[in-house]
C-alpha positions in Angstrom: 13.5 -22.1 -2.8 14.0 -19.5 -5.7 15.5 -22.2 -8.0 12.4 -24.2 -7.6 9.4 -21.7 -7.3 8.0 -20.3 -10.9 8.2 -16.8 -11.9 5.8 -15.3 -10.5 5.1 -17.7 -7.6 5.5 -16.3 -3.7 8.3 -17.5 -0.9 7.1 -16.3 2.5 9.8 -16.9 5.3 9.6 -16.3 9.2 12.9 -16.4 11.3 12.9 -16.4 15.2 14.6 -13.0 16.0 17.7 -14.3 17.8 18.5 -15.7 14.1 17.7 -13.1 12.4 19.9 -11.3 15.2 22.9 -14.2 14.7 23.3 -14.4 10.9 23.2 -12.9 8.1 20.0 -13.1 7.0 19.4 -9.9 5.8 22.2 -9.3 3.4 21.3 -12.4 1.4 17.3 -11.0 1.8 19.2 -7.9 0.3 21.9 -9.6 -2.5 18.8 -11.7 -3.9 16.5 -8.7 -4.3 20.0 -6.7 -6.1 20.7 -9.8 -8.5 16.8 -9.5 -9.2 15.7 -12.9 -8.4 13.1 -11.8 -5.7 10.9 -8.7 -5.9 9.9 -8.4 -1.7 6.0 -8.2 -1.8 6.1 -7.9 2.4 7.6 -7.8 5.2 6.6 -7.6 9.3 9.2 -7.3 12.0 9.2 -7.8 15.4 5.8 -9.6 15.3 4.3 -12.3 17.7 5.9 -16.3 17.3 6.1 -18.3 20.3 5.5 -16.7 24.2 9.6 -16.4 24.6 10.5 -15.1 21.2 9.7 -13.1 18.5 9.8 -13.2 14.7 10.3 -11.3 11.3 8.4 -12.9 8.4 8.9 -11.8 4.4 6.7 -12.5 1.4 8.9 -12.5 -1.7 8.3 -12.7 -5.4 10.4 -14.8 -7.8 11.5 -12.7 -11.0 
């Protein structure tokens, strides 16, 4: 989604927790932000998704 989003423009993601729990998710959430293509704008963890499952949902902003 960064290659096609404008400077400027916002990504928001959500992941069900047993994802985020599974992968990596939040070392490529990290590398992006390092190699400055994303600035985060937000995040909320551990917030309400589906009646079984949580979720963690980001706002980013392409550099």
């Amino acid at each position: 989604m960064i290659r096609f989003t404008k400077p400027g423009g916002l990504i928001v993601i959500s992941t069900r927790k047993s994802y985020y729990d599974s992968t990596n998710f939040q070392e490529v959430c990290d590398r992006v932000q390092e190699e400055n293509k994303v600035k985060l704008v937000s995040s909320v963890m551990d917030s309400p998704y589906v009646a079984e499952e949580g979720a963690h949902y980001w706002a980013f902003q392409v550099c």
